[in-house]
C-alpha positions as CSV (number, residue, x, y, z in Angstrom):
1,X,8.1,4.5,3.3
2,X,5.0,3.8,0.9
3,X,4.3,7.1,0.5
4,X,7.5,8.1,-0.2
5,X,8.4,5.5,-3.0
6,X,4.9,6.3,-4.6
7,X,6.0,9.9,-4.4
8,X,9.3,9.0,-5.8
9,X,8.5,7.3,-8.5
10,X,5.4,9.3,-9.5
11,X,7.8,12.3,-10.1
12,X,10.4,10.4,-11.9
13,X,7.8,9.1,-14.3
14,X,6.4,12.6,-14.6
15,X,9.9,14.1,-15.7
16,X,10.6,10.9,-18.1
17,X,7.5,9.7,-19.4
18,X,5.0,12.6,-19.0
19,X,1.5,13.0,-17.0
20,X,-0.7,9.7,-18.0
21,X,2.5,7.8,-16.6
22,X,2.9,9.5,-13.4
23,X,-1.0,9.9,-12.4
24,X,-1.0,5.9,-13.3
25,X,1.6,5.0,-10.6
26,X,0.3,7.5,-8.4
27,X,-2.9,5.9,-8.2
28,X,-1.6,2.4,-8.0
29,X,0.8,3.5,-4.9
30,X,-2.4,5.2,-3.3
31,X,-4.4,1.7,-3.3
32,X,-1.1,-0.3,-1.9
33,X,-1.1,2.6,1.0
34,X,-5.1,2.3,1.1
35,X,-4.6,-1.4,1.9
36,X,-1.6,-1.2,4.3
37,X,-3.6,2.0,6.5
38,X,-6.8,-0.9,7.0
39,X,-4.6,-3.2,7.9
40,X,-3.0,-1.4,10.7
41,X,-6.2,-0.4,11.9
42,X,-7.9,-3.8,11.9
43,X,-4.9,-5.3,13.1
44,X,-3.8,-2.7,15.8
45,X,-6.2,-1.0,16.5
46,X,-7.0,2.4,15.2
47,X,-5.9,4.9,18.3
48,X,-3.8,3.2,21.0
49,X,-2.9,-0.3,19.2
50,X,-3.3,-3.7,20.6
51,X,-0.8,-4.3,23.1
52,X,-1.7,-7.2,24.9
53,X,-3.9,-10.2,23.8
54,X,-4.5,-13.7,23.5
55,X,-2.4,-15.7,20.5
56,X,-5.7,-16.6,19.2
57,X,-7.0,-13.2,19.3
58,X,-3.9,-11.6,17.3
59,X,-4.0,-14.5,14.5
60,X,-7.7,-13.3,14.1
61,X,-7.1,-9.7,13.9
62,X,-4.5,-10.1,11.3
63,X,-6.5,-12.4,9.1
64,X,-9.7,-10.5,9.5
65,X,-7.2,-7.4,8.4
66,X,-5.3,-9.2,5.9
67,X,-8.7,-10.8,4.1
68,X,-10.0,-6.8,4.4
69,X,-7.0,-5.5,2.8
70,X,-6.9,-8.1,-0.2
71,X,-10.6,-7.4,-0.4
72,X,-10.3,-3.4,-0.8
73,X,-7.4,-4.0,-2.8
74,X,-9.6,-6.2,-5.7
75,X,-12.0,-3.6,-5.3
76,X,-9.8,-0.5,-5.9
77,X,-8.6,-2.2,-9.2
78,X,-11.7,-2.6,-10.8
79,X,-13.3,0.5,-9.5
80,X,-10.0,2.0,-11.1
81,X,-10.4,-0.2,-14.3
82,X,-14.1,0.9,-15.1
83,X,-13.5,4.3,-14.0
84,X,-10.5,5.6,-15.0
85,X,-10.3,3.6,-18.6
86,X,-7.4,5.5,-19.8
87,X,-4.9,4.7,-16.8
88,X,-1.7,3.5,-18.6
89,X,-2.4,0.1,-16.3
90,X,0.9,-0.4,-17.0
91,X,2.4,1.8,-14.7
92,X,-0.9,1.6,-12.2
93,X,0.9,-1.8,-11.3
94,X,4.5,-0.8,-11.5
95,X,2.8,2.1,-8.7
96,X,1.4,-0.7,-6.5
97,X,4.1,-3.3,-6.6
98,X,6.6,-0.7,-5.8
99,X,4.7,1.0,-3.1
100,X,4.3,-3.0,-1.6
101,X,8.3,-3.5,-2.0
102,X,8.2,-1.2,0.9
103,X,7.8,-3.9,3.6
104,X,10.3,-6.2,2.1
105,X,12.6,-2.9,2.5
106,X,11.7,-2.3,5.8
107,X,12.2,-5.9,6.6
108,X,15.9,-5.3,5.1
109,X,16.5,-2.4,7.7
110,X,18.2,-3.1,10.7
111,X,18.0,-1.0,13.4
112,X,20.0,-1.6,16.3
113,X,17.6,1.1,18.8
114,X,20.3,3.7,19.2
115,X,19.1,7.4,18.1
């Protein structure tokens, strides 16, 4: 769902605002997917997933994935920031928080397990 509201919106920005726009929320959406793919895999596991463990073991693995993911996320900004100076970080944000708003959608979806 990340992907696809980066995607989204990218290409709406390109058709209304022009290139500088789009590449800028591109690039913020790409960092919010960045940070939700490392948390899976710290959290999960990369191949297989955790399925069983401790309570103690799971709180650990999704703090040591949610410190990692805040961690690459800071990074990715100011990489970005001294990088790519002429990002329109206006719309490198706009990018990021809407790629995020993904899990509060996905939180909003019910699904009731019936195909």
């Amino acid at each position: 769902m990340q992907v696809a509201i980066t995607v989204v919106l990218a290409v709406a920005l390109l058709l209304i605002l022009g290139r500088s726009a789009a590449i800028a929320s591109g690039l913020g959406g790409v960092i919010a997917v960045f940070g939700s793919v490392l948390y899976a895999v710290i959290a999960y596991g990369a191949i297989g997933g955790l399925k069983f463990a401790p309570p103690a073991e799971i709180m650990r693995r999704h703090f040591a994935a949610e410190m990692a993911k805040l961690c690459v996320t800071l990074l990715s900004f100011a990489a970005l920031f001294v990088l790519y100076r002429q990002a329109a970080w206006l719309w490198v944000f706009v990018g990021y928080l809407a790629a995020a708003s993904a899990y509060w959608f996905g939180l909003l979806i019910q699904f009731d397990g019936k195909k």
